[in-house]
C-alpha positions as a Python dict, from the first residue, in 0.01 Angstrom:
ca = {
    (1, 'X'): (0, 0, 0),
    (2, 'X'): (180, 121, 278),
    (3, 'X'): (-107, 118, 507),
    (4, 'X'): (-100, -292, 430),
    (5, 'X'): (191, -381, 692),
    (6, 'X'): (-74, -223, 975),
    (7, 'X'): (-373, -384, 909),
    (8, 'X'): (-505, -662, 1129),
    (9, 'X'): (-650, -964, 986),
    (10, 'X'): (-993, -861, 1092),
    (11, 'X'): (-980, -524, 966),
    (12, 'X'): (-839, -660, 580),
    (13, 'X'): (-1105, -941, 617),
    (14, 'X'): (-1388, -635, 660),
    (15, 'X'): (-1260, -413, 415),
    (16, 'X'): (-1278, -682, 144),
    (17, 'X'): (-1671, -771, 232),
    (18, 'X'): (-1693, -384, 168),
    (19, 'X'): (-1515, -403, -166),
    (20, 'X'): (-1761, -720, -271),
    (21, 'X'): (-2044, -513, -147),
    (22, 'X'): (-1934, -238, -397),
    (23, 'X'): (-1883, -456, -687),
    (24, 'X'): (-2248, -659, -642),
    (25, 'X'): (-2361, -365, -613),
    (26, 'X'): (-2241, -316, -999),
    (27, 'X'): (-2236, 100, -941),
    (28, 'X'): (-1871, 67, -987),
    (29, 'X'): (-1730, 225, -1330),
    (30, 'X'): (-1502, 21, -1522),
    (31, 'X'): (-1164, 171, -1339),
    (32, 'X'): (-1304, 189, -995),
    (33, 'X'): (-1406, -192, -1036),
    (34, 'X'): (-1040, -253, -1123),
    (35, 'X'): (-840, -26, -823),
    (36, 'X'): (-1099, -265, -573),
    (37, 'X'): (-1033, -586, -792),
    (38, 'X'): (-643, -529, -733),
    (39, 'X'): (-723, -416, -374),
    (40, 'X'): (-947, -690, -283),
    (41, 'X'): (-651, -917, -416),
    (42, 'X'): (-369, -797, -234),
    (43, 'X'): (-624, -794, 84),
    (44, 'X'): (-744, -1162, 45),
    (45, 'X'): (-348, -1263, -33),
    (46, 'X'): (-261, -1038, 297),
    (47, 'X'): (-514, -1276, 468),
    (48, 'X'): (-407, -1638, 335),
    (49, 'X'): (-93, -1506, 446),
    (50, 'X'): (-226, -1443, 778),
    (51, 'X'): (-398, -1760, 838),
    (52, 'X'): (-92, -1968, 726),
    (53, 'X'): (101, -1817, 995),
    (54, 'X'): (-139, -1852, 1262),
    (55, 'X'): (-155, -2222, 1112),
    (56, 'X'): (150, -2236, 1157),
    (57, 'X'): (172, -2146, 1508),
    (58, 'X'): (-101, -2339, 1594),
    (59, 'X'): (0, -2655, 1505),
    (60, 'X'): (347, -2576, 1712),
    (61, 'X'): (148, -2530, 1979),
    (62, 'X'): (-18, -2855, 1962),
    (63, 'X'): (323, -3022, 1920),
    (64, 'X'): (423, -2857, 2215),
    (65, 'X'): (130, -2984, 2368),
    (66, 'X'): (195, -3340, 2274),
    (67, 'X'): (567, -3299, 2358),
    (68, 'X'): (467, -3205, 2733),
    (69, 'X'): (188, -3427, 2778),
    (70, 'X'): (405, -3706, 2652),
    (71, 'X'): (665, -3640, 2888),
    (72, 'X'): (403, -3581, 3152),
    (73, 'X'): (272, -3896, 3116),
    (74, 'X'): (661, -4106, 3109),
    (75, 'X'): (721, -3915, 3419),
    (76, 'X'): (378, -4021, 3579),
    (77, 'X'): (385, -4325, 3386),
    (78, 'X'): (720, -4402, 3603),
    (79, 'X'): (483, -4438, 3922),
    (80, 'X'): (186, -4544, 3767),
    (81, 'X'): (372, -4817, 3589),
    (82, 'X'): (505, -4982, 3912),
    (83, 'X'): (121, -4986, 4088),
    (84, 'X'): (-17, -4986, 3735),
    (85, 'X'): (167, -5331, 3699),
    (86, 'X'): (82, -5434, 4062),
    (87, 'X'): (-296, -5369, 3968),
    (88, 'X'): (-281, -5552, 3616),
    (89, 'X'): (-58, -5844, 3826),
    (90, 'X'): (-303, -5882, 4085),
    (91, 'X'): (-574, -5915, 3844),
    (92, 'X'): (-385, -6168, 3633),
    (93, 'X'): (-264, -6369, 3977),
    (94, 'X'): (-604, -6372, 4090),
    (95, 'X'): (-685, -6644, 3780),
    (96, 'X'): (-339, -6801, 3822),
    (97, 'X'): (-401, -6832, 4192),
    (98, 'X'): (-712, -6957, 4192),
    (99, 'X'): (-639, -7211, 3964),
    (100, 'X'): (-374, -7427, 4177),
    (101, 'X'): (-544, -7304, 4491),
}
């Protein structure tokens, strides 16, 4: 158990594939099967753990993302919007002008 706080994702995620190897393999006495039952279990709950936080992380990240491209885009949306609207005018005058012209 004390070994648990060291492992890496990847090397819990291997060691249970070795524990369901053993247990197909059904060569495991009764008390073996249970030590890599409760082992496996602690293992795959040392995982989920794992992937929640990286989950977790992740989607911060992306929020991040958003936050800066969001800003980004009101502080290049700031000069964009002036010869955005110039573009978008022009294309609406051209109709309005042509019309009394």
């Amino acid at each position: 158990m004390s070994e648990q706080p060291q492992r890496s994702y990847e090397t819990a995620a291997a060691r249970v594939e070795e524990i369901v190897r053993r247990l197909d393999s059904g060569q495991a006495g009764l008390r073996e099967t249970l030590e890599l039952v409760r082992e496996g279990r602690a293992l795959i709950e040392f995982c989920a753990r794992e992937l929640d936080a990286v989950g977790g992380d992740l989607e911060e990240l992306r929020l991040d993302e958003l936050v800066a491209r969001l800003e980004g885009d009101h502080g290049a949306g700031a000069g964009e919007s002036g010869a955005g609207s110039g573009d978008s005018g022009g294309t609406e005058r051209d109709p309005t002008e042509g019309g009394p012209a």
